[in-house]
C-alpha positions in Angstrom: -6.8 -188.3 84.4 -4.6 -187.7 81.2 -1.3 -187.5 82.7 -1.6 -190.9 84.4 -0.4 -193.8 83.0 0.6 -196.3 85.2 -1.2 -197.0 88.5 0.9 -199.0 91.3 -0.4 -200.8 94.3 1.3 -201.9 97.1 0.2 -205.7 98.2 0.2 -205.9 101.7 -3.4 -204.7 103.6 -3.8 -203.0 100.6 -5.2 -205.7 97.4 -5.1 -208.2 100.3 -6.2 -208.2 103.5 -3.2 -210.3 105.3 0.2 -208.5 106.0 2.7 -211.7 104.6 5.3 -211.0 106.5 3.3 -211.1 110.0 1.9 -213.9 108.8 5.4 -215.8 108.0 7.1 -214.8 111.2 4.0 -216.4 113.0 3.7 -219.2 111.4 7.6 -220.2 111.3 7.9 -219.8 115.5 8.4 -216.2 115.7 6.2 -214.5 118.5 4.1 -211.3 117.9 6.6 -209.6 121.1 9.4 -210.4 118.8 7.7 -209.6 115.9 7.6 -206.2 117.3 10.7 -205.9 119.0 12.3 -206.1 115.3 10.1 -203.7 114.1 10.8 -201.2 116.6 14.6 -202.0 116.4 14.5 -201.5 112.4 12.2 -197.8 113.2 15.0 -196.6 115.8 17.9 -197.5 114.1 18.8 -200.1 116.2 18.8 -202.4 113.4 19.5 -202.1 109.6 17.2 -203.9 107.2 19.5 -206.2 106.1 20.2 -207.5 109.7 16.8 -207.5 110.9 16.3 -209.8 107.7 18.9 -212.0 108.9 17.7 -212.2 112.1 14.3 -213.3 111.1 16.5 -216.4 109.3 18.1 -217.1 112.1 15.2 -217.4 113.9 13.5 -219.8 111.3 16.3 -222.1 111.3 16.4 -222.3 115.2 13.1 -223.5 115.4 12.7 -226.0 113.2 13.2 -226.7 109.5 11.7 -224.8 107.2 10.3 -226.2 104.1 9.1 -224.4 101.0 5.8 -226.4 101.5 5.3 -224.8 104.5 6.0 -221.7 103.4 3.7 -221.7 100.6 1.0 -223.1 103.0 1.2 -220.2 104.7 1.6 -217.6 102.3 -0.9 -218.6 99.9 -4.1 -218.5 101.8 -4.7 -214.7 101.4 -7.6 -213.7 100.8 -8.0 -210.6 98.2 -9.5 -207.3 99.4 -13.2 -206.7 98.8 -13.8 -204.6 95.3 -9.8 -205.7 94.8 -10.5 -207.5 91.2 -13.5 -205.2 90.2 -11.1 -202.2 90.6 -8.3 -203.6 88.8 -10.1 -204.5 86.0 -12.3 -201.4 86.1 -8.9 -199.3 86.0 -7.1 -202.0 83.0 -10.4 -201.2 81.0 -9.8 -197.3 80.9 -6.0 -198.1 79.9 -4.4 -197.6 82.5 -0.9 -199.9 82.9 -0.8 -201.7 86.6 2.0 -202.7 88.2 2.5 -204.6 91.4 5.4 -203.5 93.7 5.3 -205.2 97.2 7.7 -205.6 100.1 6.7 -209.2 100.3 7.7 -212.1 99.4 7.9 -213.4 95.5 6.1 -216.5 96.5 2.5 -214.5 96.7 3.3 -211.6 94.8 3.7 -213.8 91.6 0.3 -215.5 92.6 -1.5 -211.8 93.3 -0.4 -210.8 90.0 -1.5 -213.8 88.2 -4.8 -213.9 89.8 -5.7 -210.2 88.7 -4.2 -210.4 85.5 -1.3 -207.5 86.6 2.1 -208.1 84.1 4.2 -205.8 85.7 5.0 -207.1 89.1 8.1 -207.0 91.5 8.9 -208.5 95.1 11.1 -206.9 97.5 12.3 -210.3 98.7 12.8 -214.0 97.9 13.6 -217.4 99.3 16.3 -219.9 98.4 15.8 -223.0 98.8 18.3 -226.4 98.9 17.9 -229.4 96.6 15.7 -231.1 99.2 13.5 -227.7 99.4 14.1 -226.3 103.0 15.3 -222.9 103.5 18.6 -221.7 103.2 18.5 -217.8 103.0 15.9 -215.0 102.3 17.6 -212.6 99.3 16.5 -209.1 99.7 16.2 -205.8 97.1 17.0 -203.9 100.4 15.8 -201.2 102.3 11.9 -201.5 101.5 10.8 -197.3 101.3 14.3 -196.9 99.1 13.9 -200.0 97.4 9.8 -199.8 95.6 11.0 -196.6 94.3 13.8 -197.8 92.5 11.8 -200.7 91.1 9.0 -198.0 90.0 11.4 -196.0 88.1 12.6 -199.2 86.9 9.3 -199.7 85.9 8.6 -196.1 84.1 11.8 -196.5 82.2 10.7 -200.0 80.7 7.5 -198.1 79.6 9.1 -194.7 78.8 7.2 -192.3 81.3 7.9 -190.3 83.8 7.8 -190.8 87.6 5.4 -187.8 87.7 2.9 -189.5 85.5 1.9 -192.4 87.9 -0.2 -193.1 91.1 0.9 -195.1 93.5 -1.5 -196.4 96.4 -0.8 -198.0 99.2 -1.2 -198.0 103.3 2.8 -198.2 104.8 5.7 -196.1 105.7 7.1 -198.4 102.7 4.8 -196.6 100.5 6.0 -193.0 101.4 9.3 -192.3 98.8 6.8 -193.5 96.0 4.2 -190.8 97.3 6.8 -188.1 97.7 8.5 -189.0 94.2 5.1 -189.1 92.4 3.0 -186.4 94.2 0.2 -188.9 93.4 0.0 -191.3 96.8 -3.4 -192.6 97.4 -4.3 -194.3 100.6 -6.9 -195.3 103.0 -8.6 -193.4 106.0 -7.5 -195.8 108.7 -4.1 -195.7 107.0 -1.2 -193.9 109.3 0.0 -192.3 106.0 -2.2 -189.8 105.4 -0.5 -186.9 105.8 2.0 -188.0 103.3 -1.3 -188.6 100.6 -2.4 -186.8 97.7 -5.9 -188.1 98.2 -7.2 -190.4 100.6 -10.2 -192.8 100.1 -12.3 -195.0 102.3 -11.2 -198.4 100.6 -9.9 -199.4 97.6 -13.5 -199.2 95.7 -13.3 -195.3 96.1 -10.0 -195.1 93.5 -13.2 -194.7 90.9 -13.8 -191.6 92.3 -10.2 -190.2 91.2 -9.3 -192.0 88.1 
């Protein structure tokens, strides 16, 4: 496709198979009922993204101190998707620029993008850490579906393209301002997105079919 020049992939059950935060919560004491209690809050409107954050925090601290050690235990032993790292470099070799944009943590985005070799990378959310390494706070971009599309169009403006002229694919309601701003949303056919998709494909392998 001429008019393409950057493809963007979301991380999360998408070039991996683990969702990071799930995996976090569950590891640092939080319980999948509350999991999804918080979740459900943050959909209704009961909660704003910036409190449900917080809360999350406050949860970690209550149960016990969290280290950045444990963190990165936990966060680190994704596993990539199958045909992840023949795709990506399938797509590098016909030119196309990749970028990385992921409502997850810094921790294993940075790792992701080293592994396949992606430049272009940005994480919605980071932690900070004390001088001894535990926990003190979780920094956030914000508001994840308003949030990846600014950090796309930051993205096309570093590159000097349009928002029109990339694809973005991905599986989440996170994933939706990026499909409507491109027109170009790919995703998968167990993905609830679909109706917001420009093409849908059966897993990641089938993005040879389109580009």
């Amino acid at each position: 496709m001429d008019k393409i020049k950057l493809i963007c992939f979301d991380m999360d059950d998408t070039l991996i198979s683990q969702n990071s935060w799930y995996i976090l919560n569950t590891t640092l004491g939080i319980t999948q009922e509350e999991d999804q209690q918080m979740y459900t809050d943050y959909e209704r409107g009961r909660l704003t993204y910036a409190n449900w954050v917080h809360k999350i925090l406050e949860i970690y601290k209550k149960r016990g101190s969290v280290s950045k050690k444990t963190i990165e235990s936990a966060l680190l032993k994704y596993e990539l998707k199958v045909g992840t790292t023949e795709i990506i470099d399938y797509l590098q070799n016909k030119g196309y620029k990749i970028a990385l944009i992921s409502g997850s943590f810094d921790i294993v985005v940075d790792s992701v993008a080293k592994k396949l070799n992606i430049d272009l990378k940005k994480a919605n959310t980071s932690f900070v850490f004390d001088e001894d390494n535990n926990l003190v706070n979780i920094d956030s971009a914000g508001d994840e579906k308003t949030a990846k599309l600014k950090h796309l169009e930051s993205f096309c403006n570093k590159l000097g393209i349009q928002v029109s002229e990339c694809v973005c694919v991905g599986d989440g309601a996170n994933d939706i301002e990026m499909f409507r701003a491109t027109q170009h949303g790919i995703t998968f056919e167990d993905s609830p997105i679909k109706e917001e998709a420009w093409k849908v494909v059966p897993d990641i392998s089938g993005l040879k079919d389109i580009l």
